[in-house]
PAZAPA-4460 file (N, C-alpha, C; in steps of 0.05 Angstrom, whole numbers, plus 32768, in hexadecimal, padded with zeros to 4 digits):
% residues 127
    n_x    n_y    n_z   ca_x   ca_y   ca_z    c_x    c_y    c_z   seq   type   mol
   89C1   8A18   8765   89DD   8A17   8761   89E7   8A34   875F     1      X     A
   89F6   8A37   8765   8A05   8A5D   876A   8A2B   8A50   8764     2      X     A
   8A2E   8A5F   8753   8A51   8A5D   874D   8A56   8A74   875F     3      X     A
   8A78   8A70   8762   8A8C   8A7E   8771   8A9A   8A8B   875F     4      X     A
   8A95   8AAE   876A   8A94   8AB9   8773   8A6E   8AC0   877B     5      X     A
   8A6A   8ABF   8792   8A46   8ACF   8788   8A4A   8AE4   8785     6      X     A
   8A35   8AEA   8776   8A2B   8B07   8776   8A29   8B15   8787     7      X     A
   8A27   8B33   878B   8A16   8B3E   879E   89FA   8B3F   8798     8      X     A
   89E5   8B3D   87A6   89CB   8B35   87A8   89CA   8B5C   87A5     9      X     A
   89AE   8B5B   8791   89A7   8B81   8794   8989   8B79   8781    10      X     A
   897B   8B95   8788   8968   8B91   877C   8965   8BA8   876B    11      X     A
   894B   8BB0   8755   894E   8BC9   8743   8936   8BD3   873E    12      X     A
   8937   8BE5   872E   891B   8BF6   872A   8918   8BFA   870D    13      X     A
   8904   8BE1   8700   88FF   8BDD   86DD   88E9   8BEF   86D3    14      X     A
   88E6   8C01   86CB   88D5   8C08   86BA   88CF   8C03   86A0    15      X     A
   88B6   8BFC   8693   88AF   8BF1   8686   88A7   8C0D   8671    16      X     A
   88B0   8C01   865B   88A9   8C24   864A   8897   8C17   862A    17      X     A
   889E   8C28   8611   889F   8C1C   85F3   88B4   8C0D   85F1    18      X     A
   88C8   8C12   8601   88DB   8C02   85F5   88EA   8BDD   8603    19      X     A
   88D4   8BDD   8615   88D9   8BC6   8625   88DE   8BD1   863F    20      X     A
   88E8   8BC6   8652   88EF   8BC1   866D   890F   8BCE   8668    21      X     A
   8913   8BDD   867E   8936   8BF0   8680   8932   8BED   8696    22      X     A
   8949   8BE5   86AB   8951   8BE5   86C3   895C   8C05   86CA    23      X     A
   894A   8C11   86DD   894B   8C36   86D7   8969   8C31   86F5    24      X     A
   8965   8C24   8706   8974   8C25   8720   897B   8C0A   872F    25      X     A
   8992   8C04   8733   8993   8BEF   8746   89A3   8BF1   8763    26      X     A
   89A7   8BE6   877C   89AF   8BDD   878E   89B5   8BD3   879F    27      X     A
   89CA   8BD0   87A5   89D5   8BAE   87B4   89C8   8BB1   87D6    28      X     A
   89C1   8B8F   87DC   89B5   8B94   87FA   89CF   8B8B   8808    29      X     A
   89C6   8B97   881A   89E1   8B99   882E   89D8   8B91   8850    30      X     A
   89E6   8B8E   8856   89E2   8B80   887B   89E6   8B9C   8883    31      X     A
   89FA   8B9F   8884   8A00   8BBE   8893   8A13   8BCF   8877    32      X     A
   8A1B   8BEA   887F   8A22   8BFA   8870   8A45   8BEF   8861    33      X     A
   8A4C   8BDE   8873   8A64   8BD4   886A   8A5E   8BAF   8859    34      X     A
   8A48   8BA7   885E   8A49   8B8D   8853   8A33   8B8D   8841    35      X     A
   8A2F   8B85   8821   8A1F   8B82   8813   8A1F   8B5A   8813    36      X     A
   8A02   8B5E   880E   89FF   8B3F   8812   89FD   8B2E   87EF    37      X     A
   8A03   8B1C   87EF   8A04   8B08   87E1   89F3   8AEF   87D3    38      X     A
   89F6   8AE9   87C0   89D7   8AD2   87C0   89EC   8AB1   87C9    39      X     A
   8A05   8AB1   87DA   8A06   8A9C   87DD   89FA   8A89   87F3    40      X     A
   89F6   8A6F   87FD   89E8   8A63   8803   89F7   8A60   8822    41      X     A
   89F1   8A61   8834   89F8   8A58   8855   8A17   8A4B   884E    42      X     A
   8A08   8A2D   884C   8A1A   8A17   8853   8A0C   89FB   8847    43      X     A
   8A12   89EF   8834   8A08   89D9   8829   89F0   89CB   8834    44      X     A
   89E0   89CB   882D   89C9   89B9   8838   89B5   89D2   884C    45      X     A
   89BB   89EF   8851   89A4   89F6   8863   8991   8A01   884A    46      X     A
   8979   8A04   885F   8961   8A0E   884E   8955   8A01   8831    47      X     A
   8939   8A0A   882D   892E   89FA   8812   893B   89DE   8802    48      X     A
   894D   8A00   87F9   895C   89F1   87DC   8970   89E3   87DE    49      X     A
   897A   89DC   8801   899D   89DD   87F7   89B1   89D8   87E8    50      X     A
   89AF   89EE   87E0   89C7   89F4   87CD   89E8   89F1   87D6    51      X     A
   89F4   89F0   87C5   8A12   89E2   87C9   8A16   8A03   87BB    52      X     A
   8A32   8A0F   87C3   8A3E   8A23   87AF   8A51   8A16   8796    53      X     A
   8A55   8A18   8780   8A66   8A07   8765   8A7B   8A20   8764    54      X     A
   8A8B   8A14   8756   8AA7   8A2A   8747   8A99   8A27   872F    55      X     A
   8AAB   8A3F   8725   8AAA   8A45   86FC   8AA2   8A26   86F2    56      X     A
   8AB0   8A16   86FD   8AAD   89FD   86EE   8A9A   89EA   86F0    57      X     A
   8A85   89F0   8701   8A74   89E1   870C   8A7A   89CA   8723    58      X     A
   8A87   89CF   8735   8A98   89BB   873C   8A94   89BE   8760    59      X     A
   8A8F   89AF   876F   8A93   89B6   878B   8AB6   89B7   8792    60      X     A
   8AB8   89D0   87A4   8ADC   89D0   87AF   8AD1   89DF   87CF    61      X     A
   8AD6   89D5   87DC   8AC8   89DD   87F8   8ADC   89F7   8801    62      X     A
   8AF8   89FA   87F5   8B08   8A11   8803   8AF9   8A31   87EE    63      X     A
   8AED   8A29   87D6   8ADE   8A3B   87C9   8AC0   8A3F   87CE    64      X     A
   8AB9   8A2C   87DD   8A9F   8A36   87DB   8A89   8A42   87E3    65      X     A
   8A97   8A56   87F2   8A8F   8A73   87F5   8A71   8A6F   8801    66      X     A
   8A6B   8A61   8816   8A5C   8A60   8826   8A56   8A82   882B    67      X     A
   8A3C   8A84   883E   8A3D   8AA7   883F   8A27   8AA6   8854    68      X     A
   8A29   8AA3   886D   8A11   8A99   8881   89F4   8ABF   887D    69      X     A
   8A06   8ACD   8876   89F2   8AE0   8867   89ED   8AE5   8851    70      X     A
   89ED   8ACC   8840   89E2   8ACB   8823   89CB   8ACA   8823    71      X     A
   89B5   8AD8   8812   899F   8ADF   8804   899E   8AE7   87EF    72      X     A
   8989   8AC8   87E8   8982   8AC4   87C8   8963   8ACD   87C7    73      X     A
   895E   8AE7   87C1   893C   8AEF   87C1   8932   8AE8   87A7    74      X     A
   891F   8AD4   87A8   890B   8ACE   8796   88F7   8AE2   8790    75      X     A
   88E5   8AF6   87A0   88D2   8B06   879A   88DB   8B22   87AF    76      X     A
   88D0   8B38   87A7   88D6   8B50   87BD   88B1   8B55   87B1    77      X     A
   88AA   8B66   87CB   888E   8B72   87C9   8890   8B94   87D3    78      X     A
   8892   8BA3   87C7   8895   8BC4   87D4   8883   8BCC   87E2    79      X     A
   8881   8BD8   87FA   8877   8BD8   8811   8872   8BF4   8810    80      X     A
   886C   8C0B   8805   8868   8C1E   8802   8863   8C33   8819    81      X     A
   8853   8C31   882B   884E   8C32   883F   8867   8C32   8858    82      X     A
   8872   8C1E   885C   8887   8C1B   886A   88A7   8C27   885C    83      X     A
   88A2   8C27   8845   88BC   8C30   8833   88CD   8C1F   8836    84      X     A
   88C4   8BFC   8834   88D7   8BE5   8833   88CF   8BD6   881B    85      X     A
   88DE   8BBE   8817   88DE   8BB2   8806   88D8   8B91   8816    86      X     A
   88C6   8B84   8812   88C9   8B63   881A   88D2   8B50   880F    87      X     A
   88E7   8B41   8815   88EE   8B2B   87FD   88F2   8B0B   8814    88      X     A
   88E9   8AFA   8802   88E8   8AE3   880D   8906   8AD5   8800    89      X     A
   8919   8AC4   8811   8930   8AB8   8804   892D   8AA4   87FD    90      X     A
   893F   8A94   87E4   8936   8A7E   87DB   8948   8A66   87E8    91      X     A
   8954   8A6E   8805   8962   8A52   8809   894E   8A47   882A    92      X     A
   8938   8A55   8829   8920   8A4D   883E   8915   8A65   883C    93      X     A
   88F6   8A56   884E   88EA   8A6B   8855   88ED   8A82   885C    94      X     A
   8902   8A94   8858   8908   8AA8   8867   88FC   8ABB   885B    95      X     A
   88F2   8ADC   886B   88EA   8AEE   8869   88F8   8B07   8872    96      X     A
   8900   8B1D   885C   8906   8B37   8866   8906   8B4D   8859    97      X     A
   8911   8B5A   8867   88FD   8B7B   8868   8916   8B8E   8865    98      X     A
   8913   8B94   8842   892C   8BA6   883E   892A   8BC8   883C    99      X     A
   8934   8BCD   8849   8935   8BF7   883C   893F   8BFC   882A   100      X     A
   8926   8C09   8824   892B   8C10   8800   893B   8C22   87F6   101      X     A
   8941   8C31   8808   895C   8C49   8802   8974   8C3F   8802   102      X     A
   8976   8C34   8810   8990   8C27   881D   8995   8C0B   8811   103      X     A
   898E   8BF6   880C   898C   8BD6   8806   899A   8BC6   8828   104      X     A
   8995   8BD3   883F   8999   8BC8   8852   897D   8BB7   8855   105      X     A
   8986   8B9B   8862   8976   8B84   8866   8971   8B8F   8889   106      X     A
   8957   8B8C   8891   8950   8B96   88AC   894F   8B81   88BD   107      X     A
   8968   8B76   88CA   896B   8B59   88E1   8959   8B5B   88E9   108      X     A
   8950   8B6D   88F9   893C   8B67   8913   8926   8B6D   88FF   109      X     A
   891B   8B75   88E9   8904   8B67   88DD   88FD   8B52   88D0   110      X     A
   891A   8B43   88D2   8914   8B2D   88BD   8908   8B17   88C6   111      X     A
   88F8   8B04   88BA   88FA   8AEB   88C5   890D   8ADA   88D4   112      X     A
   8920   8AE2   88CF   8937   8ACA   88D0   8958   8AE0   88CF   113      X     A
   8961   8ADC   88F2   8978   8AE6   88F1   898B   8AE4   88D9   114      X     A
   8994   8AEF   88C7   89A1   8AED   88BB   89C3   8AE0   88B9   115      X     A
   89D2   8AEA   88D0   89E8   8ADB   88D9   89E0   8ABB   88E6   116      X     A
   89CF   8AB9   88EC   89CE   8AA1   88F9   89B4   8A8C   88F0   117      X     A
   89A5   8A8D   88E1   8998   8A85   88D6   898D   8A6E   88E6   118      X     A
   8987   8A72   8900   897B   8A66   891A   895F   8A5B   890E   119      X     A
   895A   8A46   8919   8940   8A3A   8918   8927   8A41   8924   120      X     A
   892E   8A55   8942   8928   8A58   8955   8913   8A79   8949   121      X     A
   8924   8A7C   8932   8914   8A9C   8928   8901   8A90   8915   122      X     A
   88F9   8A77   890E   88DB   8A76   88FF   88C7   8A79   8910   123      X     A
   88B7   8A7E   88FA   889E   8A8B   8900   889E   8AAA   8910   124      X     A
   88AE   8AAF   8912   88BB   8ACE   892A   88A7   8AE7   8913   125      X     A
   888C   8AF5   8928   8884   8B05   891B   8890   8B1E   8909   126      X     A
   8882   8B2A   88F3   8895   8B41   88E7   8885   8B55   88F7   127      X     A
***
């Protein structure tokens, strides 16, 4: 379930000290330099979980609900050190992609799964 407005989707950098866990840096992932992406869900019913988007009130209103065909909800990222990317799998399907870590740009043509179009046709599509 994701309320309206979503978030912007970003990830951060926790260091762990004496005094617990401090979030030292964070930043938002983005499609390109003008669009940061979102954790809202396609369109009702695609992928895994489908998720519906709710208002404040918990409530379905279809003129609010902020569908986002490039929403990404990342469950896990893995740092790729080597490549100087980040991997995160989304939680509304199987999807896979490959973020730059300087930047929080999501890499289309490395992802699993076109991002604007969320084609069927790109499973299994090597990284």
């Amino acid at each position: 379930m994701e309320t309206h407005p979503a978030p912007v989707t970003s990830f951060g950098v926790v260091r762990m000290g004496s005094n617990g866990a401090v979030l030292q840096s964070s930043m938002p992932l983005r499609l390109n330099a003008d669009k940061k992406l979102n954790g809202s869900p396609p369109q009702t019913g695609v992928g895994a979980t489908g998720e519906t988007t709710l208002t404040d009130k918990y409530v379905f209103d279809a003129t609010k609900a902020d569908f986002d065909a490039n929403g990404l909800d990342p469950e896990i990222m893995a740092l790729d050190k080597a490549r100087k990317v980040l991997w995160t799998s989304d939680e509304y399907s199987p999807f896979i992609a490959r973020i730059a870590i300087y930047s929080g740009a999501v890499d289309v043509e490395g992802a699993h799964r076109t991002l604007t179009a969320r084609a069927p046709e790109h499973s299994g599509r090597k990284l």
